[in-house]
N, C-alpha and C positions, 0 to 999 in steps of 0.2 A: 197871356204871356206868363202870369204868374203859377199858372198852374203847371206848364211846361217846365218853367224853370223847378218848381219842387218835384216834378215828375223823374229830372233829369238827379236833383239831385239824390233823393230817393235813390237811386237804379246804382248813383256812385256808390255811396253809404253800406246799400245792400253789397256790392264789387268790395269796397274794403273792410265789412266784415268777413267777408269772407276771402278772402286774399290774407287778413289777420288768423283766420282759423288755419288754415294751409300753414301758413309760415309757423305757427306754433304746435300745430302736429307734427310737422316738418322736422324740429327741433327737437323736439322729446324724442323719435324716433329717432335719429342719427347722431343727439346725445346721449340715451337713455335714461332721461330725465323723467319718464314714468313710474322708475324705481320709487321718485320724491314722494310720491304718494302713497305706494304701500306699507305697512305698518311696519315698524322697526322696533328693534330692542339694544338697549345700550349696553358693552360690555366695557371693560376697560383692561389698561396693562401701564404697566412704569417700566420706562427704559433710564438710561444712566446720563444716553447721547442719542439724539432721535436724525443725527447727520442732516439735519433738513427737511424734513417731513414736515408738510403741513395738513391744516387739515382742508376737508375736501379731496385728499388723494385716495386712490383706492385700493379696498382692502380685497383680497384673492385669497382662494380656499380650496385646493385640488385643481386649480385654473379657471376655476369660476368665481366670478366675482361675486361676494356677497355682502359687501355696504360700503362704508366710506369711512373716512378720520371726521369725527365730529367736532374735537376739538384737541388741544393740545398747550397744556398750561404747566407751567412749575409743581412741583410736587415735593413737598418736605425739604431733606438737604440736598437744594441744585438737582435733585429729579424730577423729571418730566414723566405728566401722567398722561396717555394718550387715550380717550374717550372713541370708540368707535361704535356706528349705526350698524347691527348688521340684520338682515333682512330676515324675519319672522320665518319663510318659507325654507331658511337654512339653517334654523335652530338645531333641528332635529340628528343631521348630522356631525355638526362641532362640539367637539365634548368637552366636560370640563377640564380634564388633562391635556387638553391642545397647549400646543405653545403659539407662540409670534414671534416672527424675526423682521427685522426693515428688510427689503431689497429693493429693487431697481427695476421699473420697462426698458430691457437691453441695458448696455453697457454704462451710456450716459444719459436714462430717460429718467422721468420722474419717479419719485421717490412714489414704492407702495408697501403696504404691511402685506405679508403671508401668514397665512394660518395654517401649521400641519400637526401632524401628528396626533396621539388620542386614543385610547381604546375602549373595542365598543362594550367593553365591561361597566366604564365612567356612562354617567348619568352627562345628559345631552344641558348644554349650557342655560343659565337662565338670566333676567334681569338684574342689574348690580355686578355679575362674576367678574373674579381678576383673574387673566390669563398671564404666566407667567410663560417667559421670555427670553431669545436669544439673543447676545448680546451680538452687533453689525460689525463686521467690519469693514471703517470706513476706508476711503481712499490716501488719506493723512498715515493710516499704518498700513498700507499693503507698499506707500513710498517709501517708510520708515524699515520695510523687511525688507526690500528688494537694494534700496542702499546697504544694508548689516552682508545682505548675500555679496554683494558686489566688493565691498571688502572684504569681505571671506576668500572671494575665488581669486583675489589680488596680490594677496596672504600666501593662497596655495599655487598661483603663479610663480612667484619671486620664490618659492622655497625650490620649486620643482629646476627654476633655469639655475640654481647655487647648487643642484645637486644635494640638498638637505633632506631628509628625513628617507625613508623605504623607496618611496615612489621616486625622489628625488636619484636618488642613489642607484637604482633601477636604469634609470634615464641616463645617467652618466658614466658608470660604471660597464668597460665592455666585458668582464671576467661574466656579472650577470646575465649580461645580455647574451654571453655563449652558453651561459649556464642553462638557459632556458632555450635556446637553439638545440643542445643535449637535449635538452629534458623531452621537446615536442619532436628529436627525431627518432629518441626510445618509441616516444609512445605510439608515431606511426609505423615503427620496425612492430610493437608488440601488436599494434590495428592489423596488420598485414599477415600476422602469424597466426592472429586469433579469425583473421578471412580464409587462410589459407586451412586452417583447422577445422572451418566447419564445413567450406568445400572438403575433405576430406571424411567427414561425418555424413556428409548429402552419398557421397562416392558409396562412402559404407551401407548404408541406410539402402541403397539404391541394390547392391549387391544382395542386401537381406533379402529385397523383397523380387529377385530375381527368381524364376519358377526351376526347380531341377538341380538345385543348389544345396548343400547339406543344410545348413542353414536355414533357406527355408523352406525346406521338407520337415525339420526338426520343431518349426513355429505353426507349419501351416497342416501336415499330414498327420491325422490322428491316429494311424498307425504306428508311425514313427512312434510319436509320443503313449502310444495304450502300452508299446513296448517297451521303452523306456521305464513307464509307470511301475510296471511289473518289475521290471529288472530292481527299482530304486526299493521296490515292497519285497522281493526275496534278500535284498542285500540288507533292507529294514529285520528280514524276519530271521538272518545269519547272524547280525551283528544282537540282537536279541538273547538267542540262544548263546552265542558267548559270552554273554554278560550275564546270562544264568551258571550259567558251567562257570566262569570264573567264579560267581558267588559261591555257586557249590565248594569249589576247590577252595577258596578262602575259610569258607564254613568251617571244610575238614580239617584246615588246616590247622586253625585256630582250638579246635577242640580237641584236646589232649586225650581223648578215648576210642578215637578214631586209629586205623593203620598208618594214614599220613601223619595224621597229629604227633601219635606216637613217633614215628621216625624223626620228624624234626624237632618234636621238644622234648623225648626220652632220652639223656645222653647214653643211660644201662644198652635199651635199645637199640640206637645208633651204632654205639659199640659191638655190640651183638651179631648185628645186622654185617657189617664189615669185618667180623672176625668171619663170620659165614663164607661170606663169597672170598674171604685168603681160601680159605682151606677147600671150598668148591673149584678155586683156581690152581690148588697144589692136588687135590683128587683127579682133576683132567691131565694134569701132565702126567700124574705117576699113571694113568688108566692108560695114555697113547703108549709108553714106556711100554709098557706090559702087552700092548697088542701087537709093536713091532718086535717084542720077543718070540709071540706065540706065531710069526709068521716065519720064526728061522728056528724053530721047533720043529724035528722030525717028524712029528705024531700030527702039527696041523700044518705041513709044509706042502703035502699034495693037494689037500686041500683049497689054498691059497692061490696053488696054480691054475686048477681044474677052475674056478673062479677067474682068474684072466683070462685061461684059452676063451669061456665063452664072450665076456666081455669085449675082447678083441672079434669074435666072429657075429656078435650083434651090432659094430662098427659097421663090419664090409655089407653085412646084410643090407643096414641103412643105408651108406655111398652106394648101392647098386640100386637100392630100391628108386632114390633120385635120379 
């Protein structure tokens, strides 16, 4: 009997050490209390107000977790120095330029530290490092602004139904209220001019590119246009040439040795020049004078006539030749 009985309990013994290994693998796996064993290194940071952070909360880093609050004690004047574990395998990334801020798991879970920021210029964290810190804010001032807002819009309530200030005035005022009824019927008269304007530019646009059209034979026919070309290259190579000849004339004009020059800046000249054509114009009359004598002169009388008989018989010639 005695050996059954140690038999029996033997076989328990064995059943509850190992029933004790299950329940303790069990744990570390669905708490991640295997972390407790890997190597760690302390870094630290001072906050002003740690809103309730203890330690054992955990600390997150890109959304991974990499250690814990190891502790968290007073520091100097009424600041709090928080000591944290963070895991050896995460050195490498956390730099010295990181910061930390408190946050929260969701809205109202327990308090954790964040670690962001950093660049990978900074040298990778070591034993001892202070990381410095953003300050939380807590729920005491997000009540504290949200009451300041709430008499704000209480403030711009009460001014708005008194009819006070722009917006007030806006609201109560019907001259503005037409004013701006004007204003938004201009501006959909001028929407409607500015639709109706570029339906009219589509219209146009649309007739350009119509085939058989002056228009566009004048964009699209390279005849048209080699003609054109030409035409715009002689009327280049016209206006050219007068803008020579003008210079010329200018030239001559300008230079007093010239026949032009002289005429218009010799007064001797000038004078000269106009006494000429009197006396060229008094030599033609007195010359017609003396032909219509020599025609009632006996001696060139028949003469004068035998001259019309033909004249008149090279008339009839022609009307008949027609």
């Amino acid at each position: 009997m005695s050996e059954s009985i140690k038999k029996r309990a033997v076989v328990v013994g064995v059943f509850i050490v190992v029933g004790l290994i299950f329940l303790v693998g069990g744990i570390l796996a669905i708490g991640n209390l295997h972390s407790t064993f890997s190597q760690k290194m302390n870094i630290s940071t001072v906050f002003n107000d740690v809103n309730g952070l203890q330690a054992g909360n955990n600390i997150w880093f890109s959304g991974v977790k990499v250690g814990t609050v190891k502790k968290v004690e007073f520091f100097g004047n009424s600041q709090v120095r928080i000591t944290m574990n963070i895991n050896e395998e995460s050195q490498q990334y956390i730099r010295k330029n990181a910061k930390v801020k408190i946050s929260s798991d969701g809205f109202i879970g327990n308090k954790i530290l964040v670690i962001y920021g950093g660049t990978p210029e900074a040298a990778a964290i070591e034993e001892g490092d202070v990381l410095t810190n953003e300050a939380a804010l807590s729920t005491e001032d997000i009540m504290k602004t949200l009451q300041e807002n709430n008499k704000n819009i209480l403030i711009i309530t009460k001014s708005l139904a008194a009819g006070e200030g722009t917006l007030g005035k806006m609201i109560k005022d019907d001259s503005i209220y037409n004013s701006f009824n004007n204003i938004l019927a201009t501006l959909q008269r001028t929407s409607n001019k500015a639709q109706s304007f570029m339906t009219y530019l589509a219209d146009y646009s649309a007739q350009l590119r119509k085939e058989g059209s002056l228009s566009n034979d004048l964009i699209t026919d390279t005849t048209v246009f080699n003609s054109l070309q030409a035409t715009m290259y002689q009327l280049n190579n016209i206006a050219d040439s007068t803008a020579a000849m003008m210079n010329s004339l200018n030239v001559a004009l300008q230079n007093s040795k010239t026949p032009l020059g002289v005429m218009t800046r010799d007064e001797e000249s000038g004078a000269a020049l106009k006494e000429t054509i009197i006396r060229l114009d008094s030599t033609s009359a007195k010359l017609d004078e003396n032909m219509e004598a020599m025609q009632h002169n006996f001696l060139f009388k028949g003469y004068f006539k035998d001259k019309e008989k033909e004249a008149k018989k090279a008339e009839k010639a022609k009307a008949k030749g027609k």
